[in-house]
LUMPA-906104 format. One record per atom (N, C-alpha, C): residue number from 1; residue in three letters; atom name; x, y, z. Coordinates in pm, 1 decimal. Each point is the difference from the previous one (the first is absolute). Layout:
N
  resi  resn  name         X         Y         Z
   NUM   ALA    CA         X         Y         Z
...
This chain:
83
  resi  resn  name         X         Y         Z
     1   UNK     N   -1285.7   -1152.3     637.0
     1   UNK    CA      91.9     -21.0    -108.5
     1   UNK     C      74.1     131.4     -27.4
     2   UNK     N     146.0     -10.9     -36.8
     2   UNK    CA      49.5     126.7     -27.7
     2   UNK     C      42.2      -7.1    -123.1
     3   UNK     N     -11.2      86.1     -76.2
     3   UNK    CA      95.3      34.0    -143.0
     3   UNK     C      87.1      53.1     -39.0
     4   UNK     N     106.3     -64.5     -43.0
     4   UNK    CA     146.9      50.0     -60.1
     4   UNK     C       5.7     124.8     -95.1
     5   UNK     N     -27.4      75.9      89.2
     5   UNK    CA     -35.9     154.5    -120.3
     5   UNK     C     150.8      64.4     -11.2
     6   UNK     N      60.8       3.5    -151.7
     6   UNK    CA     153.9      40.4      -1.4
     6   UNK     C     -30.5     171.8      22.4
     7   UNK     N     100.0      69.4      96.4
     7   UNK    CA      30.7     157.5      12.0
     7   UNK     C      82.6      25.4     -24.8
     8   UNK     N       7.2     100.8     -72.7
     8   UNK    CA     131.4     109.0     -36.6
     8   UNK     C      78.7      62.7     148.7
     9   UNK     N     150.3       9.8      -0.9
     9   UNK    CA      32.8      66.1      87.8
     9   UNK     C      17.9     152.1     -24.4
    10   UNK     N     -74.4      69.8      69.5
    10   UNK    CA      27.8     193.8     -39.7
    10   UNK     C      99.5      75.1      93.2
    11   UNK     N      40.7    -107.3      99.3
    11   UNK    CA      61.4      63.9     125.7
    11   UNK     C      51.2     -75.1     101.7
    12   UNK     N     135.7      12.2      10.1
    12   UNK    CA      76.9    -132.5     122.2
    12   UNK     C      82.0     119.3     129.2
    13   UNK     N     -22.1     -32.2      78.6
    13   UNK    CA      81.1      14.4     130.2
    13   UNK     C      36.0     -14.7      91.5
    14   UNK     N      67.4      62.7      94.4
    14   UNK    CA      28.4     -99.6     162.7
    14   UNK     C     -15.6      68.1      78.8
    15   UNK     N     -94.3     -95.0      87.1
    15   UNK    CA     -24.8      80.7     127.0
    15   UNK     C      96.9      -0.3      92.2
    16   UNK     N      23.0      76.2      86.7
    16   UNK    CA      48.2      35.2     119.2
    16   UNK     C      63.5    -147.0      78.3
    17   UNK     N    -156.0     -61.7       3.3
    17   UNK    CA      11.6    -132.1     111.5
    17   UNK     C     101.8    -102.9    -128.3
    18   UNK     N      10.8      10.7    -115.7
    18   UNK    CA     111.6     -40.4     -94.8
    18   UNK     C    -104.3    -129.7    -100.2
    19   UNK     N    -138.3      37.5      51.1
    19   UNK    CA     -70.9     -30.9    -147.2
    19   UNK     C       2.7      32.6    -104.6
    20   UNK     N       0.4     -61.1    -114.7
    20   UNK    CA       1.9      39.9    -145.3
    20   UNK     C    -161.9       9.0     -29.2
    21   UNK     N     -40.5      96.1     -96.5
    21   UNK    CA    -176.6      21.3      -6.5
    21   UNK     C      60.9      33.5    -158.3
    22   UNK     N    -139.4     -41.4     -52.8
    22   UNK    CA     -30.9      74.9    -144.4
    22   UNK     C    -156.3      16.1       5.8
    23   UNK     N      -9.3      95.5    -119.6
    23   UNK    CA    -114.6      37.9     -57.8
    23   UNK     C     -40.5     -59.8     -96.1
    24   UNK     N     -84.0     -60.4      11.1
    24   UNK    CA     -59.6    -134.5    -141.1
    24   UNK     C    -146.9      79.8     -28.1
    25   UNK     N      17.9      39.8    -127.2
    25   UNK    CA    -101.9      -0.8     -90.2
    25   UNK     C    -126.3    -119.1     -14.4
    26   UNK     N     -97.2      32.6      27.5
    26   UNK    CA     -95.4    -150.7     -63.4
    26   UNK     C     -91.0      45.2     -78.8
    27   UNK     N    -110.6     -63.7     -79.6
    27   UNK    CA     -68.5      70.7     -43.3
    27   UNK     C     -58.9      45.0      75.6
    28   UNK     N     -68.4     129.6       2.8
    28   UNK    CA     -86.7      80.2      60.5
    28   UNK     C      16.0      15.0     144.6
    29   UNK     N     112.9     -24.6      53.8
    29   UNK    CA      58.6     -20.1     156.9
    29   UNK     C     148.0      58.4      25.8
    30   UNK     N      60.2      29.5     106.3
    30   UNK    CA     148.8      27.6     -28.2
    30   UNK     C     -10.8     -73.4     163.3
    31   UNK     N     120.8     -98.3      25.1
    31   UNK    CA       9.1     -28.7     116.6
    31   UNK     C     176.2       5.6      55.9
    32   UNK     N      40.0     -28.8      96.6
    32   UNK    CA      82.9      33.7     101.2
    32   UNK     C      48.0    -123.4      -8.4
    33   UNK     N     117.4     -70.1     -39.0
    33   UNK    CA       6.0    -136.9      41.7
    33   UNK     C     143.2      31.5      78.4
    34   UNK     N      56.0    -163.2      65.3
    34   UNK    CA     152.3       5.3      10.9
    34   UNK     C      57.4    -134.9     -48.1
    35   UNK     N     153.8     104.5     -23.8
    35   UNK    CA      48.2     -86.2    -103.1
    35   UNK     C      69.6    -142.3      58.9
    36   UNK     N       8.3      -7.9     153.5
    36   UNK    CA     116.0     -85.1      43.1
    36   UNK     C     -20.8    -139.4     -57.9
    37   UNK     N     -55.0     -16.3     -94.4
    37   UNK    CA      43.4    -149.1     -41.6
    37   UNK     C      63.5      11.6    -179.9
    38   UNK     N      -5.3     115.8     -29.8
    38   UNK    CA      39.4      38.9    -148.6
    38   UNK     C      82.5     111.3      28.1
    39   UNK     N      99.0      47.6      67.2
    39   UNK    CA      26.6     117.8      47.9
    39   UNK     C      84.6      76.3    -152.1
    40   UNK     N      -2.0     -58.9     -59.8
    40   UNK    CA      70.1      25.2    -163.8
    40   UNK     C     -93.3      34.4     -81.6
    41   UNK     N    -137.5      14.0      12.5
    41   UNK    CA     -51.5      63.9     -83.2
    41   UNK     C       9.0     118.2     -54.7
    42   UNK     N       7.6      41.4    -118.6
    42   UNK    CA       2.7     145.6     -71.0
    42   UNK     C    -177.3      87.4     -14.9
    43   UNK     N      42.4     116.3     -15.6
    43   UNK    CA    -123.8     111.0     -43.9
    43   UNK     C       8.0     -80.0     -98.5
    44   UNK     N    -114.2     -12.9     -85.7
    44   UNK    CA     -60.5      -9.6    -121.6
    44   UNK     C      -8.5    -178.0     -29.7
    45   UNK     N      -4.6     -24.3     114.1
    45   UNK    CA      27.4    -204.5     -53.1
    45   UNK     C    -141.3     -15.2      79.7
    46   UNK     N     -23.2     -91.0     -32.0
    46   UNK    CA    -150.4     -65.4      82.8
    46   UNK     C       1.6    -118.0      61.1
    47   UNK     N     -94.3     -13.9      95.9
    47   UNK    CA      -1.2     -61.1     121.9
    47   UNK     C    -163.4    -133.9      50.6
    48   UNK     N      -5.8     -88.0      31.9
    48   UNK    CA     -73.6      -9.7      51.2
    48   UNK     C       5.1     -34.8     172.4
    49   UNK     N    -138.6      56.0      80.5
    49   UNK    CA     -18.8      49.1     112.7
    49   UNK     C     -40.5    -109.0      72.1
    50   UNK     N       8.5     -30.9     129.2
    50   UNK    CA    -111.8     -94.8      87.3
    50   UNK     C      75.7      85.7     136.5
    51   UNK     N    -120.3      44.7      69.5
    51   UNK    CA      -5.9      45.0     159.8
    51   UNK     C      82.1      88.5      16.6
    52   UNK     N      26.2     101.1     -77.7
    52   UNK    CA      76.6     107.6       0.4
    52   UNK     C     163.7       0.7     -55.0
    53   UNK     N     -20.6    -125.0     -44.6
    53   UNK    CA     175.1     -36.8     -35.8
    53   UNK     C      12.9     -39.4    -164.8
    54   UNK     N     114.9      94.4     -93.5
    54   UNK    CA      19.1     -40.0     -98.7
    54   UNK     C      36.2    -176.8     -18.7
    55   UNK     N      -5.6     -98.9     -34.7
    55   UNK    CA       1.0    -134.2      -1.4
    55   UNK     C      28.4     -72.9    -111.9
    56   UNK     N      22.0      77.1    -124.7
    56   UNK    CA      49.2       1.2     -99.4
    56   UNK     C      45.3     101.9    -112.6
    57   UNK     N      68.7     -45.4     -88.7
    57   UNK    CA      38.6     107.7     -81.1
    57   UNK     C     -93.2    -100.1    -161.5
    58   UNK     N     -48.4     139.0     -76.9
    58   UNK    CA     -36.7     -63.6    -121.1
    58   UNK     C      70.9      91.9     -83.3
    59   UNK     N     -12.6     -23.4    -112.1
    59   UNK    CA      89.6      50.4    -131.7
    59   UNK     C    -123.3      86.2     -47.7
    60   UNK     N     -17.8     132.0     -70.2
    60   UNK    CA     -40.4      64.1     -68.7
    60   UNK     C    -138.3     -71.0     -74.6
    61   UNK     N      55.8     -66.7    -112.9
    61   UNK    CA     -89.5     -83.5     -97.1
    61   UNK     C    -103.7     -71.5      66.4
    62   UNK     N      72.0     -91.7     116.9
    62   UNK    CA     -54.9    -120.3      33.0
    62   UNK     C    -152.1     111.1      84.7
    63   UNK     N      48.4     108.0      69.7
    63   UNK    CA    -111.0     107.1     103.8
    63   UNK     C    -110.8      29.3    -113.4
    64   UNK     N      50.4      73.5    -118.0
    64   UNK    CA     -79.2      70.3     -61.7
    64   UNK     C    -131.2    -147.9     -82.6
    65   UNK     N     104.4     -97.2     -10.5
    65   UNK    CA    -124.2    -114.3     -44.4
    65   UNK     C    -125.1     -50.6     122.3
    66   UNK     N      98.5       3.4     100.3
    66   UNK    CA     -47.9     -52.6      86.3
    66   UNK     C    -185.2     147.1      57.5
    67   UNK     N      55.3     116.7     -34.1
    67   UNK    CA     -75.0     111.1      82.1
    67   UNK     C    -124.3      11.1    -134.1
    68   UNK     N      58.2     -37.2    -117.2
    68   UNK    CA    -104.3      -7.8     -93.0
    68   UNK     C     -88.4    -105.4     -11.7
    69   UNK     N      20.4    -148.0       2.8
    69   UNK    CA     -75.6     -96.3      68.5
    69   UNK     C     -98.9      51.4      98.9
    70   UNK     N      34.7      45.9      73.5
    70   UNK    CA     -53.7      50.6     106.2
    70   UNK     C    -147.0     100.4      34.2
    71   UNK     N      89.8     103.3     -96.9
    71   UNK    CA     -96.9      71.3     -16.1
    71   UNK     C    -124.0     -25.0    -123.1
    72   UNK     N      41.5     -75.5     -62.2
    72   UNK    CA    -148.5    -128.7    -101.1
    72   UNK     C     -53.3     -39.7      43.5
    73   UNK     N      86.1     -70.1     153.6
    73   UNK    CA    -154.7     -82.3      72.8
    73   UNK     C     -71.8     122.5      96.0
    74   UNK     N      48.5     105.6     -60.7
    74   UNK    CA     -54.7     102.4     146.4
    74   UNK     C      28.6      21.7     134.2
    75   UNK     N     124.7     -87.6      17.6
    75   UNK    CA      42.6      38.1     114.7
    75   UNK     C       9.5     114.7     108.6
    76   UNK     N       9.3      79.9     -87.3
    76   UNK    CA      35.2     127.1      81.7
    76   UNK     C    -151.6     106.0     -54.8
    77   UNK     N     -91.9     -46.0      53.0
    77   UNK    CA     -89.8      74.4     -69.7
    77   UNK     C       8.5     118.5    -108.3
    78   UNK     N     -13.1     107.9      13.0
    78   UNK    CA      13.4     181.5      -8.7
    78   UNK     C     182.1      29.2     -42.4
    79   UNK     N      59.0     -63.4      65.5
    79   UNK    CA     150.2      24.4      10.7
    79   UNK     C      80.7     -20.2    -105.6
    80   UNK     N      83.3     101.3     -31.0
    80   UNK    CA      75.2    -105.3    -171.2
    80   UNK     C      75.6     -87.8      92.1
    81   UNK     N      58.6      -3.9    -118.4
    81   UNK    CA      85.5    -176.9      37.0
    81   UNK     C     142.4      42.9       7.6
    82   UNK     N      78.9      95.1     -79.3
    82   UNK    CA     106.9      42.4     -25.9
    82   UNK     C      41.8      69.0     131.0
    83   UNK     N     112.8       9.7      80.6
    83   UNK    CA     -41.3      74.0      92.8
    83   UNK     C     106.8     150.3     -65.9
């Protein structure tokens, strides 16, 4: 089973080969995704992930409810929730 964990973007760019990459915040994780199916995403908007690929865009509010839920049921053990 996988979970829709929303990330912050801290960092977008293009590679060489003419991939778009960002830096997504998670809780207690920072991962590498690419953007080619959202290639409009901004720094500071949030995202959710499956197999290395941003796959959606979420709104602010909807992340921070969603990462607090989350972290009630314990999701993320040790990790805050905020990223």
């Amino acid at each position: 089973m996988c979970l829709g964990i929303p990330g912050r973007i801290t960092e977008i760019w293009d590679e060489p080969s003419g991939a778009r990459l960002a830096r997504v915040q998670f809780p207690g994780d920072v991962k590498t995704l690419c953007l080619a199916y959202l290639p409009d995403l901004q720094v500071g908007e949030y995202t959710i992930a499956h197999a290395g690929f941003a796959l959606s865009r979420i709104d602010e509010e909807s992340a921070m409810i969603t990462l607090a839920t989350m972290a009630e049921y314990g999701v993320f053990g040790d990790a805050q929730a905020a990223p």
